[in-house]
N, C-alpha and C positions, 0 to 999 in steps of 0.2 A: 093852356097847352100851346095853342099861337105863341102867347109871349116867350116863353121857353125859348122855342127856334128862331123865334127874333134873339133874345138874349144869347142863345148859341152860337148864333152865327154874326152876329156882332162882334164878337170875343173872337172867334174863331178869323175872322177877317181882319181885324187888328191885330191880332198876333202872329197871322202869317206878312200882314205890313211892315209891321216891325222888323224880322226876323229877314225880309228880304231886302229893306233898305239897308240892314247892316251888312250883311251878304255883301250889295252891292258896293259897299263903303268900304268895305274891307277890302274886294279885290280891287277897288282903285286905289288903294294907299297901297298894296303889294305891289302893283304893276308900275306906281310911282316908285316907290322904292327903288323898283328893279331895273326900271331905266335909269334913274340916278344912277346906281351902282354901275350900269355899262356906260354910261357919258363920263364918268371918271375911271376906266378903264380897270373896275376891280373885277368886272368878269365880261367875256367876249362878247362882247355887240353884234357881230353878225357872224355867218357860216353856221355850218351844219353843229359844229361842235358848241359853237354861242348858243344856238336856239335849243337846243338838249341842256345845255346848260342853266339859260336861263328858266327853262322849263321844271328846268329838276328845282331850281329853287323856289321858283312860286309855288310849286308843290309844297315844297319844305313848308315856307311860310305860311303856308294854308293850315297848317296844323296846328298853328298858336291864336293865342286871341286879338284880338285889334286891339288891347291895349299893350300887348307885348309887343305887336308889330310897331305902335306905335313910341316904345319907348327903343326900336333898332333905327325910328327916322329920327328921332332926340338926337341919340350916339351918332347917326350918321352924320346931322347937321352940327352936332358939333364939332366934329371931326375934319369935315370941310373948313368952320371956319375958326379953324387952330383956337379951341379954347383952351383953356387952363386945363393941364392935368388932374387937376383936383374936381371940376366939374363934368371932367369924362368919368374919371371916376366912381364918380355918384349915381352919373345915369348905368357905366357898369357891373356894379355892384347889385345895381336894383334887377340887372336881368339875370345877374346871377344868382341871385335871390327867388328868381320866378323859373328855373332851371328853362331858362330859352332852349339856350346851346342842349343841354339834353332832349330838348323836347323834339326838337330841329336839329338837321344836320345840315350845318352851316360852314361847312369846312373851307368852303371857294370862297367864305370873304372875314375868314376869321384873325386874317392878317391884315385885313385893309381895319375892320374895326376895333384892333390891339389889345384883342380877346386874352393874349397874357397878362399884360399888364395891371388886370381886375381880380385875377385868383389868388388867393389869401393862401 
């Protein structure tokens, strides 16, 4: 019986580890994100309406998974730094593939990352 709640709570403590290092990973690659996005002035960096604003999108992004987040830092950095159309492409194809933009409402930076240009 001992062993049990040894075993129980063994399980039980590594899966709440897990589950909050990714938690915590996740809001720092959004919060990265989001200040990238406002250092390149795709959505307002300071005022009342910036901080509602950027608010409203980490929320947004809170709703997708860290891999989907991390296939908008892909597009993002590629986007920065001028790749080939064909390699934008690919990475937007794959989120639209994983319906981001549906899952997310992403409409404040859906021009910065040429969210047309991917829809077949």
């Amino acid at each position: 019986m001992k062993k049990t709640f040894i075993a129980i709570f063994s399980v039980s403590l590594t899966a709440g580890t897990i589950y909050y290092s990714y938690h915590k990973f996740k809001e720092f690659t959004i919060n990265k994100l989001v200040k990238s996005w406002a250092e390149k002035k795709v959505i307002a960096l300071s005022s009342a309406t910036g901080n509602d604003q950027q608010a409203k999108l980490k929320s947004e992004l809170d709703k997708l998974f860290l891999w989907e987040i991390r296939l908008l830092v892909t597009l993002t950095s590629k986007i920065e730094n001028n790749a080939s159309d064909v390699e934008k492409a690919i990475t937007g194809n794959k989120l639209i593939a994983k319906k981001v933009f549906e899952k997310a409402d992403l409409a404040d930076i859906k021009d910065f990352l040429e969210y047309k240009k991917y829809t077949t």
